[in-house]
C-alpha positions as CSV (number, residue, x, y, z in Angstrom):
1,X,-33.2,-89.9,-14.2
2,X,-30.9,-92.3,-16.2
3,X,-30.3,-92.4,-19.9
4,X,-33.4,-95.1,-20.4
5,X,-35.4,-92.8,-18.2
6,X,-34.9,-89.6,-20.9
7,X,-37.5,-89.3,-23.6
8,X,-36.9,-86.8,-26.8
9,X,-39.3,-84.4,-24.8
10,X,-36.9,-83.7,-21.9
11,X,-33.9,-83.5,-24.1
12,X,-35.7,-80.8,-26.1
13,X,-37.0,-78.9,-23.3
14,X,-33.4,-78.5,-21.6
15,X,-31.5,-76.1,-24.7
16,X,-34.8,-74.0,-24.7
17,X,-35.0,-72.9,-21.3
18,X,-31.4,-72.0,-21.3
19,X,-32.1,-70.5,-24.6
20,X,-34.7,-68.4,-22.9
21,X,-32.5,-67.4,-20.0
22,X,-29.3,-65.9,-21.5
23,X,-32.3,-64.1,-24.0
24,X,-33.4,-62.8,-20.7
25,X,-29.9,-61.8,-19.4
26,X,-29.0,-60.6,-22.5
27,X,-32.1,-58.7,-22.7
28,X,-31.5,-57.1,-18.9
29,X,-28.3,-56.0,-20.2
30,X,-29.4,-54.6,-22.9
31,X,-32.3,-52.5,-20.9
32,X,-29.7,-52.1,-18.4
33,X,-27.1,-50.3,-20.7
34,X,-29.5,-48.3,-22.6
35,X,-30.8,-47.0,-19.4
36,X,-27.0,-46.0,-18.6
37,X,-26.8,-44.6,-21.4
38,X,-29.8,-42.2,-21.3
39,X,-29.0,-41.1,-17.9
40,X,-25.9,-40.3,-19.7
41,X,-26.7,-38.3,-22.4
42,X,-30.2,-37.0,-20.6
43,X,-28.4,-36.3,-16.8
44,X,-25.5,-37.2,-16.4
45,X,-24.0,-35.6,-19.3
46,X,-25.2,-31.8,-17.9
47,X,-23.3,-31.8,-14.7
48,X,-19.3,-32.4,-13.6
49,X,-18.4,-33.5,-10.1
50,X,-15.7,-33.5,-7.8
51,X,-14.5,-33.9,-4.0
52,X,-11.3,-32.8,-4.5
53,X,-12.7,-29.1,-3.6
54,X,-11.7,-26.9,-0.6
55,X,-12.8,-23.5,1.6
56,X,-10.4,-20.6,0.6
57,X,-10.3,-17.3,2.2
58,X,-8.7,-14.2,2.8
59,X,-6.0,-14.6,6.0
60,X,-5.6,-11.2,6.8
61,X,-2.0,-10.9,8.8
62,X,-1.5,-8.3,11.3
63,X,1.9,-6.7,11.1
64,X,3.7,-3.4,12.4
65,X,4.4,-0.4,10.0
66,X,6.7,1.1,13.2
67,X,8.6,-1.1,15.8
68,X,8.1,-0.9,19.1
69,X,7.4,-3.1,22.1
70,X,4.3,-4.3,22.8
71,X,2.4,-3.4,26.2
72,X,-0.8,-4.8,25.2
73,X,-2.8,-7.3,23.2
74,X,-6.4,-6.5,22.7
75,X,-7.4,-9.9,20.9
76,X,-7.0,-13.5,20.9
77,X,-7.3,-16.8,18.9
78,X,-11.3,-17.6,18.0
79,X,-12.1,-14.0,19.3
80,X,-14.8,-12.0,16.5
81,X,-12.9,-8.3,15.9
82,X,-14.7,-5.7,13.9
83,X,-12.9,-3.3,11.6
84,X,-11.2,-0.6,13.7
85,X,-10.9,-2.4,16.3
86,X,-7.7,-2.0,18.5
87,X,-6.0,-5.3,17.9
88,X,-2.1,-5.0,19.7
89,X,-0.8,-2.0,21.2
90,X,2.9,-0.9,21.0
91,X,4.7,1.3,23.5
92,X,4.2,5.2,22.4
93,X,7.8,6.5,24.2
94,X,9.6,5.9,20.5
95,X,7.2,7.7,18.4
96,X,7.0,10.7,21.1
97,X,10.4,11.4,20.9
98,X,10.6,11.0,17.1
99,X,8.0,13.7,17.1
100,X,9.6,16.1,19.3
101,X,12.6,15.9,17.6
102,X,10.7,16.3,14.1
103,X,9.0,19.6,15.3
104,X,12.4,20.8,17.2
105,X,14.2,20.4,13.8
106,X,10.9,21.9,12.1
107,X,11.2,25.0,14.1
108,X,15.1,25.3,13.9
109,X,14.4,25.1,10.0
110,X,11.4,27.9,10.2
111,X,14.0,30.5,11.8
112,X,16.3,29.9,9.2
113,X,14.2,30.5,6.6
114,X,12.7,33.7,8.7
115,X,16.4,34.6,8.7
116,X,17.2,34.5,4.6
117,X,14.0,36.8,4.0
118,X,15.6,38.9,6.7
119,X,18.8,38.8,4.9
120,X,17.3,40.4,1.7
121,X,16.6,43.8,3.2
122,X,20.2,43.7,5.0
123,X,22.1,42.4,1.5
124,X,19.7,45.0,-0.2
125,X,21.1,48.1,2.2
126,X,24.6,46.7,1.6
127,X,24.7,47.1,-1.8
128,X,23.5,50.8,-1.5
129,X,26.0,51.3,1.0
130,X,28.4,50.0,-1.3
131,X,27.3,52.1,-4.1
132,X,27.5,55.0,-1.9
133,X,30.9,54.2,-0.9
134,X,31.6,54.3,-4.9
135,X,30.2,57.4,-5.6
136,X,32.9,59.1,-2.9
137,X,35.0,57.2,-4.6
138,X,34.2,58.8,-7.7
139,X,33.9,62.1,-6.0
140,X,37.8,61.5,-5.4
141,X,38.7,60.5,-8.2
142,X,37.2,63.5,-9.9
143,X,38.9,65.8,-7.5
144,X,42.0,64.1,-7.4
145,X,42.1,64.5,-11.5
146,X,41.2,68.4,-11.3
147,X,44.0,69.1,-8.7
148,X,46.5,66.8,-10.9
149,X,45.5,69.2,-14.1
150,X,45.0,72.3,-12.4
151,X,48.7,71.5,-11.0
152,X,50.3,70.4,-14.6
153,X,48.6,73.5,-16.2
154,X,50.9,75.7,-13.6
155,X,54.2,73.4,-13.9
156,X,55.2,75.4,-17.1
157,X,55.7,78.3,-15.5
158,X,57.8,76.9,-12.3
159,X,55.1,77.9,-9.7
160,X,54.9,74.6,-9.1
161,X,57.4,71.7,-8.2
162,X,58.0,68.3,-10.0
163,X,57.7,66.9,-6.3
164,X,54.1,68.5,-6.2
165,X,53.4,66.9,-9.4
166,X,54.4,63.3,-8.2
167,X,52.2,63.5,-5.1
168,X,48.9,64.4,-6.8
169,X,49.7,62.0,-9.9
170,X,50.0,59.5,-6.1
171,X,46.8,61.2,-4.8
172,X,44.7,60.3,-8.2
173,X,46.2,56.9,-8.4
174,X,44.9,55.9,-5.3
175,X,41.7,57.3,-5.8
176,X,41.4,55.1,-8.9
177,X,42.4,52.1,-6.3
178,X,39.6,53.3,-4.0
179,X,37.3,53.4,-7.0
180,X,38.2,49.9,-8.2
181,X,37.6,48.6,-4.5
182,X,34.6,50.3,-3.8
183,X,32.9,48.9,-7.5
184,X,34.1,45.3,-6.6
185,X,32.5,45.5,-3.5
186,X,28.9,46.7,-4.9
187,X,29.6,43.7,-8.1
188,X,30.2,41.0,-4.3
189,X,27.6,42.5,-2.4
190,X,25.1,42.6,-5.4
191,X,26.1,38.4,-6.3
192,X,25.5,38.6,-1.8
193,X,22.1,39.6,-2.4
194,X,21.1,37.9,-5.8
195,X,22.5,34.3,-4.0
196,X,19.5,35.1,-1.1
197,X,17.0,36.2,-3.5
198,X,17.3,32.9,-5.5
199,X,16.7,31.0,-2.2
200,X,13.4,33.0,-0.8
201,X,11.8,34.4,-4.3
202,X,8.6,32.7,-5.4
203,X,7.7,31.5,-1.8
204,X,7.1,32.3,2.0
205,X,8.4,30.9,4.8
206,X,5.6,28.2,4.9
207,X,6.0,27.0,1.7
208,X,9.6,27.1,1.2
209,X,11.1,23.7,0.1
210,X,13.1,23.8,3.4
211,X,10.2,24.4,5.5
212,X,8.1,21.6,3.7
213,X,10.8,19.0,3.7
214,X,11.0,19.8,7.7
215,X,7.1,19.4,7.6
216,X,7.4,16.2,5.8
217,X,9.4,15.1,8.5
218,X,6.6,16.0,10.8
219,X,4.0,14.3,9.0
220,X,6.0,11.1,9.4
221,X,6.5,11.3,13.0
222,X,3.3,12.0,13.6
223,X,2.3,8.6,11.4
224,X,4.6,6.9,13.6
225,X,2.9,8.5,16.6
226,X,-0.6,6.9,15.5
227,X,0.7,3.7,14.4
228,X,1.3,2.5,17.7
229,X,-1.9,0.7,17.6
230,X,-2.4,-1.9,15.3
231,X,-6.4,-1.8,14.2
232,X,-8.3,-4.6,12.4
233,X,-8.4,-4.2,8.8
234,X,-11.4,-6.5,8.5
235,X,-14.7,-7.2,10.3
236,X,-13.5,-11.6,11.1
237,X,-11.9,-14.1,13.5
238,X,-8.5,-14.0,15.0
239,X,-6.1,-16.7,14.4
240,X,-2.3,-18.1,14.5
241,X,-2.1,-15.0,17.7
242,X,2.1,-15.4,18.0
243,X,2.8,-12.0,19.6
244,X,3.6,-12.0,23.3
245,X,3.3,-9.5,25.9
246,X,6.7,-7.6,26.0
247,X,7.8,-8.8,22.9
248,X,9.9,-6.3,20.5
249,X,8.8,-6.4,16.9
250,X,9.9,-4.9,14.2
251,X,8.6,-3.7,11.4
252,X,6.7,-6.5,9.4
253,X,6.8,-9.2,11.5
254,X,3.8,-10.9,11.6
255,X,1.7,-11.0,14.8
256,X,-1.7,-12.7,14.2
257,X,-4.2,-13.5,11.7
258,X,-7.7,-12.1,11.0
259,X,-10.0,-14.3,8.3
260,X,-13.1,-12.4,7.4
261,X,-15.3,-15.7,7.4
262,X,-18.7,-14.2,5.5
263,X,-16.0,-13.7,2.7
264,X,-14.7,-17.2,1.5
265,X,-14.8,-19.1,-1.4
266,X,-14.3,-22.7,-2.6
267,X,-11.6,-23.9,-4.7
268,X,-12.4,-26.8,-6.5
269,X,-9.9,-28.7,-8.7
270,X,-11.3,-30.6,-11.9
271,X,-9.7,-32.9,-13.9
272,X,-8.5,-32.0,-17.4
273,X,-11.2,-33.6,-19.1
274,X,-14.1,-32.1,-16.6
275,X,-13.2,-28.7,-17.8
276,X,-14.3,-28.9,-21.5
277,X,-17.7,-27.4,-20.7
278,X,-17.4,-25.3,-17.7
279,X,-17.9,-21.7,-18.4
280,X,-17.4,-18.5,-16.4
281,X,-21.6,-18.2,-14.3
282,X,-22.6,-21.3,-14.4
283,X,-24.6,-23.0,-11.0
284,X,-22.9,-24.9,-8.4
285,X,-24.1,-27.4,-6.0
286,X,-21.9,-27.9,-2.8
287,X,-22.1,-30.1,0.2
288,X,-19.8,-29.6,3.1
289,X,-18.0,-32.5,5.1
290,X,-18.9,-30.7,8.0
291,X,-22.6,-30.4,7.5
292,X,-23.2,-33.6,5.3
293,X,-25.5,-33.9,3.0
294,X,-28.5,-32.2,5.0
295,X,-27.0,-28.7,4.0
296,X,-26.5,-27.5,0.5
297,X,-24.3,-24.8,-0.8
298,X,-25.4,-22.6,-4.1
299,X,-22.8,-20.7,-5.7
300,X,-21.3,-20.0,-9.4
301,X,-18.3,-20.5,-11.1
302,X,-16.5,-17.3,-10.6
303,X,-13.4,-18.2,-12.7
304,X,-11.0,-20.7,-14.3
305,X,-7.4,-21.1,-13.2
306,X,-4.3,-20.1,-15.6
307,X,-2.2,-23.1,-14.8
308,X,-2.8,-26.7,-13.2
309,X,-1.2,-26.9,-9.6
310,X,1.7,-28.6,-10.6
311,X,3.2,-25.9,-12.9
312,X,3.0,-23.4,-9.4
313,X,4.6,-25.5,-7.4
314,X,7.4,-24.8,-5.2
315,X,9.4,-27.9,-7.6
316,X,7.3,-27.7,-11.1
317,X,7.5,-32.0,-12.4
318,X,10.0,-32.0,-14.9
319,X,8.2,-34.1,-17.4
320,X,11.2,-34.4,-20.1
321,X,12.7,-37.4,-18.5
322,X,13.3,-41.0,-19.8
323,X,10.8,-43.0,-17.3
324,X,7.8,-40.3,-17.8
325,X,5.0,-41.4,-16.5
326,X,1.1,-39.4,-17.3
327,X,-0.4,-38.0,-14.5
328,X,-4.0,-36.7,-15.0
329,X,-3.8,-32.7,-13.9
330,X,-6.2,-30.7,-12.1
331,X,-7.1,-27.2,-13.1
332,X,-8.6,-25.2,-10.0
333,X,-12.0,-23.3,-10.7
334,X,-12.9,-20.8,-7.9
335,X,-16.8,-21.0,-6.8
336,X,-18.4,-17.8,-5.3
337,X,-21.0,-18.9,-2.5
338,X,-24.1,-17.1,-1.4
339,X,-23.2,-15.1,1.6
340,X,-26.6,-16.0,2.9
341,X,-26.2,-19.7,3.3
342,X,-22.5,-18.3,4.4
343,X,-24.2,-16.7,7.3
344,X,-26.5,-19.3,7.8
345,X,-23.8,-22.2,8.0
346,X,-20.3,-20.6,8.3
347,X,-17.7,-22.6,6.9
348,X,-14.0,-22.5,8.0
349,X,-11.0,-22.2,5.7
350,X,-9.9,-25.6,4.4
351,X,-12.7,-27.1,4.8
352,X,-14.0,-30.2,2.5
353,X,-16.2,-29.9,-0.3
354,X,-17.9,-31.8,-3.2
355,X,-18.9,-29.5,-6.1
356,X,-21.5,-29.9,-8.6
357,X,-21.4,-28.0,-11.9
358,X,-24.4,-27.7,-14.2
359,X,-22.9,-27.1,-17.6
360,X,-25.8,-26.8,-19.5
361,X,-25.6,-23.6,-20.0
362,X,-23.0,-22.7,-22.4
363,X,-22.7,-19.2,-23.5
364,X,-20.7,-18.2,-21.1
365,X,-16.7,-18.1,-21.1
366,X,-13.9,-19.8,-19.6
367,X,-11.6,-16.6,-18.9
368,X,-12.8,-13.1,-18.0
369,X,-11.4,-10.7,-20.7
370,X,-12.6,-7.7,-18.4
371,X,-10.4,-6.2,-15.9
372,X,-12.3,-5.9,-12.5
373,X,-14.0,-2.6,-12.2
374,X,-14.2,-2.3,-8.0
375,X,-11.6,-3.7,-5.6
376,X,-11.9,-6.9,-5.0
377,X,-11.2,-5.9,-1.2
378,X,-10.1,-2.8,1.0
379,X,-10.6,-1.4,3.9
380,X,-10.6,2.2,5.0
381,X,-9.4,1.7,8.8
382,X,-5.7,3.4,8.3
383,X,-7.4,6.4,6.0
384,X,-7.6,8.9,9.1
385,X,-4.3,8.0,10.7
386,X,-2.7,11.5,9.1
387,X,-5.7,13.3,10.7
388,X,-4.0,16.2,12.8
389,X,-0.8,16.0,11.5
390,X,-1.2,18.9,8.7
391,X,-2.5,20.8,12.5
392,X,0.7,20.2,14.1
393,X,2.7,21.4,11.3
394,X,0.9,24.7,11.3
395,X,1.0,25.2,14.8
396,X,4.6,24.9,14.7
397,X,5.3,26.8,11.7
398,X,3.4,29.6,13.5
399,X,4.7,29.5,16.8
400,X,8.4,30.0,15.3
401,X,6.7,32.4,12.9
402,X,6.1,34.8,16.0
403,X,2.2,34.1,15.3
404,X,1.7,31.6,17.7
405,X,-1.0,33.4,19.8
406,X,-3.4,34.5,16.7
407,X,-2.8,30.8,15.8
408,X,-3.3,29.1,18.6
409,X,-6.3,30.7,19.5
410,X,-8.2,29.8,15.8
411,X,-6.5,25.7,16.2
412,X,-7.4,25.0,19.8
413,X,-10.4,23.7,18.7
414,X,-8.6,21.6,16.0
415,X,-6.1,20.3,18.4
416,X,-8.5,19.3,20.8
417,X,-10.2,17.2,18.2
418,X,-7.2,15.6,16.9
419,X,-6.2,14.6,20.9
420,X,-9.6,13.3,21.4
421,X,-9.3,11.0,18.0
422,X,-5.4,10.2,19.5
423,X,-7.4,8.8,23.1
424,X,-9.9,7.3,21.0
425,X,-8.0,5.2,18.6
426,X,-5.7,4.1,21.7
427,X,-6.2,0.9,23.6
428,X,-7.8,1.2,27.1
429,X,-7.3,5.5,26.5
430,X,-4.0,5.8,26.3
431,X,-2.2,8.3,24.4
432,X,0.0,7.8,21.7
C-alpha cells in the first residue's frame, strides 16, 4: 500500500492494535507474576529444598583387643553378619600360654600367702619361747644376786675371800647380760610377729590383696583367652575386608567394616538462608538417585548442625585475607528415615538425595537442649566374654588351698559350662 493508498482509517487502526497487544503482554505478565507470587507466599514459601543431601551411617570397624595371627576369616565383603557372629579368628597358642602362666603365678602367690598365716602361729610360739628364755633369765639373775649378798654378808667376818666375791659380782653381771639378751630377743621376735600380723589380719587367703592382684592377672588372661575371636558387634553388611589369611595384627589395626544398613540417616546440607525456619520434628520428603522419583522417603529433621562444613575442615578457610571473596555456607541438618521404607528400599551409605522440608510447623526448636536419655547405639556381644573366668580363679585358689577335691567336685558342672560357651563362641569349634 503506498502513501496515496493510506486513508486516516488505517493510520488509526495501526497504534491501537499495538496498543492492545503490549496491554495484553503486560497484562500476561502481570497474571503471570502474581501467580508466582501466590505460589510463593501460599506453597512455595512452606517448604526448603536441596540435592546437596547424602546417606550416612554407622561403619562399624572390626579391630583386635589382643594380637595374634590370624588362622581364619569367617566373613567377606557384601556378606550379611548378625550380631555374635564369629567374624575373624586369631591363633589361641598366645592366649594359652598367657593363661598358664597367670594361674602358675596365681598359685605360687596362694602358697605364699598360706605360708604368712602359717607364720603367725610359729612367730606367736617364738615369742613365748623368748619370754620363757627371759624368765630363766630372771631366775638367774635372782639367784646370782642372792649368792652375791649372801656372800658379802659373810665377807666381814673372813669366811669368805675377796676372790669369791669377784666371781659372783662376774656370775650376776652376766646374768644381767643374759637378761638384757633374752628381753631383746622377745622386743625382735614380738616386731617378727606384729610385721606378719599387719600383712594377713582383716583377710584370708582368698581375699588378700596379693591373692586378688594374682587373680586379676587371671581374669586378664582369661579375656585374652576369649578374645581370640573377633564377633560382630552389629546385625549389617561387611565391607573394606583388608585382613588376610596369616596375617599378624596387632592390637587395633583395623580389619573390616560392618554398616548396619536398617540404621542410616541422611545428611542434608542447606544453605544459610534455608535454615531460618527449620526446626527440630519437622517432615521430610526424600527421593533417592538410586530409585528416582517412583520411591519416596518420609523422615524428620532429627537435628541441626553446630558449625558449617568448612569450620571442621581438615584446613578451616581463613577468611581475614585481602582478596576475600563470600562463599554461601552450608549448615548440615541430619534427617531420621522410617525404618520401614528402609527395609522396603535399602539405601547404601553415600548415597544421593534431594530433601524436602515442610516448615510450616514452627514450634519446634533448632537445637535439642536435652541430653539423650538411651544410647544412641550398643551392643551387648562382648558382655559374656568374662564368663568363667571368676571359675578359674576359684578353682585355682582352691587347688593350692589343699581344697581342690571338695571344690572341684561342686565346679565341674561350672567348668563344663564355661568349656562348652569357649567351643561355642569359637569358629568352626575350636577352642580358645
Amino acid at each position: 500500500m503506498t502513501d496515496a493508498q493510506k486513508t486516516p482509517e488505517t493510520t488509526a487502526a495501526r497504534p491501537a492494535a499495538r496498543r492492545k497487544g503490549l496491554i495484553a503482554v503486560a497484562a500476561a505478565v502481570v497474571v503471570g507474576g502474581l501467580g508466582w507470587g501466590a505460589y510463593e507466599v501460599l506453597v512455595a514459601s512452606h517448604y526448603e529444598s536441596t540435592d546437596n543431601a547424602y546417606v550416612q551411617g554407622n561403619v562399624v570397624q572390626i579391630t583386635p583387643q589382643v594380637g595374634g595371627t590370624v588362622l581364619a576369616i569367617g566373613a567377606d565383603e557384601t556378606d550379611f553378619v548378625k550380631a555374635g557372629q564369629p567374624l575373624v579368628r586369631l591363633d589361641p597358642a598366645d592366649a594359652a600360654v598367657g593363661l598358664a602362666q597367670a594361674e602358675a603365678q596365681l598359685g605360687q602367690t596362694v602358697r605364699q600367702v598360706r605360708t604368712l598365716f602359717a607364720n603367725n602361729g610359729a612367730l606367736a610360739a617364738q615369742v613365748q619361747l623368748r619370754q620363757a628364755d627371759v624368765a630363766r633369765a630372771e631366775t638367774e639373775v635372782q639367784r646370782a644376786a642372792d649368792d652375791l649378798q649372801r656372800r658379802q654378808s659373810l665377807a666381814g667376818n673372813g669366811a669368805v675371800s675377796r676372790e669369791e666375791l669377784n666371781h659372783a659380782a662376774s656370775v650376776l653381771a652376766n646374768a644381767r647380760s643374759a637378761l638384757a639378751a633374752a628381753q631383746a630377743g622377745v622386743t625382735a621376735a614380738r616386731e617378727q610377729l606384729a610385721s606378719n600380723q599387719a600383712q594377713t589380719e582383716g583377710t584370708s587367703v582368698e581375699q588378700h590383696p596379693a591373692v586378688q592382684a594374682a587373680a586379676g592377672k587371671v581374669r586378664e588372661a582369661w579375656l585374652a583367652s576369649q578374645r581370640g575371636a573377633l564377633p560382630a558387634p552389629v546385625d549389617g553388611y561387611v565391607a573394606k575386608r583388608t585382613v588376610q589369611l596369616g596375617q599378624r595384627v596387632a592390637p587395633g589395626t583395623p580389619l573390616m567394616s560392618v554398616v548396619p544398613l536398617q540404621q542410616v540417616w541422611v545428611d542434608a546440607n542447606f544453605k544459610e538462608v534455608q535454615l531460618r525456619k527449620i526446626r527440630i520434628g519437622q517432615p521430610v520428603t526424600l527421593a533417592a538417585d538410586v530409585y528416582g522419583k517412583s520411591v519416596t522417603y518420609h523422615g524428620k529433621v532429627a537435628g541441626l548442625g553446630v558449625g558449617t562444613g568448612a569450620a571442621f575442615a581438615l584446613l578451616p578457610a581463613q577468611n581475614a585475607t585481602g582478596n576475600w571473596i563470600k562463599v554461601v555456607q552450608r549448615v548440615p541438618v541430619r534427617v531420621a528415615l522410617d525404618a520401614g521404607e528402609l527395609q522396603a528400599n535399602p539405601l547404601r551409605v553415600g548415597l544421593s538425595m534431594v530433601a524436602t522440608v515442610d516448615v510450616t510447623q514452627q514450634d519446634g526448636k533448632t537445637l535439642a537442649d536435652a541430653p539423650r536419655q538411651a544410647p544412641a547405639v550398643q551392643t551387648a556381644v562382648f558382655g559374656g566374654q568374662d564368663a568363667g573366668a571368676d571359675d578359674e580363679v576359684r578353682k585355682v585358689i582352691a587347688a593350692h588351698l589343699g581344697r581342690a577335691p571338695a571344690v572341684a567336685r561342686a565346679a565341674a558342672p561350672a567348668a563344663a559350662g564355661a568349656a562348652s560357651t569357649r567351643i561355642a563362641q569359637s569358629p568352626a569349634g575350636g577352642v580358645h
